[in-house]
N, C-alpha and C positions, 0 to 999 in steps of 0.2 A: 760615241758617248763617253769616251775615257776621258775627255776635257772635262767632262762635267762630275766626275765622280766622287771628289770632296763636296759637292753638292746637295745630290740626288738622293732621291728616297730609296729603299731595297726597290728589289723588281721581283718579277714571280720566282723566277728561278733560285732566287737567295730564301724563300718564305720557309719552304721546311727546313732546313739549317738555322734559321734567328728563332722560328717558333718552338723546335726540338732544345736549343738552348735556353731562351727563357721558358720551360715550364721545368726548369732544373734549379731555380729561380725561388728561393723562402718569398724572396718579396710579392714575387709576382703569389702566392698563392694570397697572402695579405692583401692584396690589391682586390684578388677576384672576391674574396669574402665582400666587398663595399662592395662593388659593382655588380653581383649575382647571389647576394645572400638567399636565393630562394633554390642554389644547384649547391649537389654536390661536390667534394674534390674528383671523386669518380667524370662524374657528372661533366664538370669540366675538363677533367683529359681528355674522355672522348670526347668532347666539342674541338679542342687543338686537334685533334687527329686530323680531322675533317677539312683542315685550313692548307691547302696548297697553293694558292693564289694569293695576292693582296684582297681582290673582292670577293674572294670568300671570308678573311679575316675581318674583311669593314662587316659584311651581310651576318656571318654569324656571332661575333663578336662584339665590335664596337656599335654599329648599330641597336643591338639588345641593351648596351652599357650608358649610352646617350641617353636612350630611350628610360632606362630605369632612373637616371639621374636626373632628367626634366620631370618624369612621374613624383620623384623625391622631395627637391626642390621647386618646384614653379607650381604657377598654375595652369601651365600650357604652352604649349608655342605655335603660331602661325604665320603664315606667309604669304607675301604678294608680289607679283611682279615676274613669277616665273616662266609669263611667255617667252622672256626676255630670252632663256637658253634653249638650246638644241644640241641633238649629241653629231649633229655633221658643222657645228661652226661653233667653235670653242671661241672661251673669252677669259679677261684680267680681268677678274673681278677687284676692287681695290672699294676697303669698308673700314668703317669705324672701328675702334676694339674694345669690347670688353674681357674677354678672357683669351687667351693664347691656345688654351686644348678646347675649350668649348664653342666659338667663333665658327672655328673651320667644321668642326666635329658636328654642329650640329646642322650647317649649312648640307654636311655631306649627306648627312641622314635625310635629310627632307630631298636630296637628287636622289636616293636611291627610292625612295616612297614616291617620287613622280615618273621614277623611272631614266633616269638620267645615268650618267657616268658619272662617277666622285670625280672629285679635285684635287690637283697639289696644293699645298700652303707652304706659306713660308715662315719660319721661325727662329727667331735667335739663338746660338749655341749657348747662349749664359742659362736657357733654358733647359736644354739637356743637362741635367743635376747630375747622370749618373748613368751606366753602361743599361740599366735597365729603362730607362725612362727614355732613353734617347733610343732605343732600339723599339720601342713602342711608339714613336714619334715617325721613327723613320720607313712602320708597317703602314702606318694610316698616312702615308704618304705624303709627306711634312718636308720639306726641304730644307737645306740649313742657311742660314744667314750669318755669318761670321761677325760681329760687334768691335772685336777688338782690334781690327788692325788699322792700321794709319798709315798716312803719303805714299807710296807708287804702291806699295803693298793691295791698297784698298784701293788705287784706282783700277789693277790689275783683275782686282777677284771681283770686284762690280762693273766690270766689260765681260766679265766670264759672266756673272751672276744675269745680267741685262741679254746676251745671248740665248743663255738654259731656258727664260723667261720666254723667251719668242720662240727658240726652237719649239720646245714644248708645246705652245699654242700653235704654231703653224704648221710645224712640221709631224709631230707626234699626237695630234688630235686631243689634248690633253688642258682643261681648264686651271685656271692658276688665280688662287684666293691668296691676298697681299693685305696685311694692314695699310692703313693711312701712313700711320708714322710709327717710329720705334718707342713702346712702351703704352700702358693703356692711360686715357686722361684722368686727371686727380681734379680735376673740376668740374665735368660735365661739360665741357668746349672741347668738341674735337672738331682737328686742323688736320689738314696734310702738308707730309715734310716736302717742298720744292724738291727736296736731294731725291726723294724717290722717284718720283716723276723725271724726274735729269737721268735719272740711271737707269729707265723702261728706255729713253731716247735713247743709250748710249750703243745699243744696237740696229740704230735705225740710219740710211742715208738720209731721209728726208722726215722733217715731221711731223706732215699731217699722214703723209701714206704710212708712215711708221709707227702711229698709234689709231690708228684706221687699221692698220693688219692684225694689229694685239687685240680689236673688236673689245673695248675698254667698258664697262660696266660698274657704276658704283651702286653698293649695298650698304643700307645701316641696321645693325643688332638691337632692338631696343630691348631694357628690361624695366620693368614696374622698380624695381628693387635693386639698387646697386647691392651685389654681395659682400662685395670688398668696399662696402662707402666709410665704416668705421677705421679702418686699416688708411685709406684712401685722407681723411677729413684728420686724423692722428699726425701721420708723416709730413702734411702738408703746417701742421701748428707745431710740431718739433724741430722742423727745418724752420718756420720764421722766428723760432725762441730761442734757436742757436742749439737744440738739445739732441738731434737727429745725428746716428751713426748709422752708415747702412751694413747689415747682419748679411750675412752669404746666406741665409737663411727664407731671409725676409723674402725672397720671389716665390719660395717655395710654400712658404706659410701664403700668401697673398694668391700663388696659383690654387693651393689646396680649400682655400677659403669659395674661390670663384667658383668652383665644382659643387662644392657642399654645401653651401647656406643655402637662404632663400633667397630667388629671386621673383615671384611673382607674376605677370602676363609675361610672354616673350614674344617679340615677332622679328621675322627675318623679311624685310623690302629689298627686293635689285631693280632697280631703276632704267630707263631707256637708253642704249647707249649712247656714247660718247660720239657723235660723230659732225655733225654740220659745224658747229662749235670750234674744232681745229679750224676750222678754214679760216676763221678771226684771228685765230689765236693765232693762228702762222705769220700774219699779217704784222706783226709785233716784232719789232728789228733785233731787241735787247732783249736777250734770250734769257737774262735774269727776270728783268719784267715780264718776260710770256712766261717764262714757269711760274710766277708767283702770280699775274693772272688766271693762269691753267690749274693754280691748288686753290684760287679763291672760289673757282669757277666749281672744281669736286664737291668743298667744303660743303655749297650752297646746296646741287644737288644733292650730298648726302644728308643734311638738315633735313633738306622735304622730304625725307624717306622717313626722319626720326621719329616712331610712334609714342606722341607724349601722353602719362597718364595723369590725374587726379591730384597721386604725388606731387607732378612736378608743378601745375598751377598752384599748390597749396604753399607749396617751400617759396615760388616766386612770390608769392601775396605775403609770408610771412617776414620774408626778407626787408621787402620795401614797406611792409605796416600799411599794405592798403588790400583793397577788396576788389581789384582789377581782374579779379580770373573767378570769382567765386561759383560764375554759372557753371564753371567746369565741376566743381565737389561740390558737396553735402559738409552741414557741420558737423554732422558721426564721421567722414572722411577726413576732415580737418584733427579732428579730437582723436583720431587714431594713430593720425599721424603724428604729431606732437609726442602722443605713448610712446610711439616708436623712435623718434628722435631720444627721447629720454634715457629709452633704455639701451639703444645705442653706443651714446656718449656717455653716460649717468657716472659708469664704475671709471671712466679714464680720470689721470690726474691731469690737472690743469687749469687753465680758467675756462670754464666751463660756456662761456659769453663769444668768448673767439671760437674754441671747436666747435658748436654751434654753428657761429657764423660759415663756416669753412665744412661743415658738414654740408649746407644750405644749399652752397654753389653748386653741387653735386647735381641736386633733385631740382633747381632753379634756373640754373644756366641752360639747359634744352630750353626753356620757356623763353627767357630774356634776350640769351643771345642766338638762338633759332628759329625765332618766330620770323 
């Protein structure tokens, strides 16, 4: 496992040594106040005591943390499609994104309520802000994905990365939850990057048997409520008005946003696997057109997983000024939402007509371009 060590999550053996240090941690007691304002600081020491494992840390900790945080913001979450796992035939799960700690975090929670084994995730290093954040990333067993490097560098660490990916699955009995593509969508259209799908192959001889072995799985996250749609529907009319810098800040404020506001009904769908489907796809000489076949093919599947609500037939009806979805809302649902559009966008500066418009795509594009 020492190839993989710039990689990989802690392991059991490292937990009371990272947990011993972060409860040394100002921040971290900052942190527990959000996430357990009903415990003491007592109260939580003794709870770290008790954590010698990674799945004592998900079971007593994060698990309680998710759970308080969907309690806070949403109004639930549900799930379907979970015959799909087993804890003797692990899978790549590869899903849409909405948030980077909420996605996996909350996938993990619903395995350990059906009784499952958690999962790795993979997560960009631009998201590790800080020795505390990345060592709480790397408990709830998050794997790193490196961003920044470029030519043989990056094709070296994504033959590493594409190996860790299968060992883990095949070898180490271990599920592995992967976004689509790098970054979450600022429109409501999520795509998968071809490059990902190239780099699961990159450890494979052959490839239908080689994603036939990784036993491929796609899941889509829905949420009533983008939390970050204001943040999201902003940067997108700062960037076409020339007026957009990006703040080293900004993922942090946009992570911290995704955790905290409201998001409304939630559901997590994982889908049938991936398997007859390679046998076509292999079939396909030009390996650029099979992968971009192969992420036309996810995309679709992950659309029919996407649970649309209310919202999004309303924002589609309002966009195009016609009355094509109405059987889906009520006019108190229409009028609500409009408030909520209002209040939204209301206090930003700018022309109010365009962030509108580009708010819209958000709540509109599931409906238009995933129907």
């Amino acid at each position: 496992m020492n190839e993989f060590d710039e990689i990989r999550p802690y392991r059991d053996h490292e937990v009371p040594e990272v947990m011993a240090r972060l409860m040394r941690e100002p921040l971290i007691f900052k942190l527990m106040d959000y996430l357990f304002p009903e415990l003491s600081e007592v109260e939580l020491i003794k709870m770290a005591k008790q954590v010698k494992t990674i799945r004592d840390l998900q079971v007593i900790f994060s698990r309680r943390a998710i759970k308080n945080i969907t309690a806070r913001t949403s109004d639930g979450i549900t799930c379907s499609g979970f015959e799909h796992f087993s804890n003797t035939s692990q899978s790549l799960i590869v899903s849409n994104h909405r948030d980077i700690i909420l996605d996996s975090a909350l996938l993990n929670v619903a395995r350990i309520d059906y009784g499952l084994q958690t999962l790795e995730s993979g997560t960009g290093d631009n998201l590790m802000m800080s020795p505390v954040v990345a060592a709480l990333m790397l408990l709830n067993r998050t794997f790193v994905i490196h961003r920044s490097l470029s030519g043989r560098k990056l094709v070296t660490y994504s033959q590493r990365l594409s190996r860790y990916i299968r060992y883990q699955i095949t070898q180490n009995n271990t599920s592995i939850w992967i976004a689509q593509r790098n970054g979450r969508t600022k429109d409501g259209i999520d795509q998968t990057d071809t490059a990902l799908l190239k780099l699961f192959n990159m450890s494979a001889d052959d490839f239908v048997e080689g994603f036939l072995e990784l036993n491929l799985l796609p899941m889509a996250i829905s949420y009533e409520y983008d939390p970050c749609d204001t943040w999201k529907a902003y940067e997108r009319y700062l960037k076409a008005t020339g007026g957009y810098e990006k703040n080293k800040k900004d993922d942090f404020k946009s992570m911290m946003a995704g955790v905290t506001d409201y998001k409304g009904k939630m559901h997590i769908a994982i889908g049938e696997p991936i398997k007859e489907e390679l046998y076509t796809l292999g079939e396909i000489v030009n390996k650029n057109e099979r992968f971009r076949a192969f992420a036309d093919l996810m995309d679709q599947r992950i659309h029919s997983l996407y649970q649309k609500h209310p919202v999004h037939y309303i924002a589609a009806d309002i966009r195009a000024n016609t009355a094509q979805y109405e059987a889906h809302y009520s006019a108190d649902e229409k009028a609500a939402f409009e408030a909520y559009i209002q209040k939204r966008i209301g206090p930003l500066a700018g022309d109010q007509d365009h962030i509108r418009s580009l708010f819209l795509d958000i709540y509109a594009n599931p409906v238009a371009k995933l129907s």
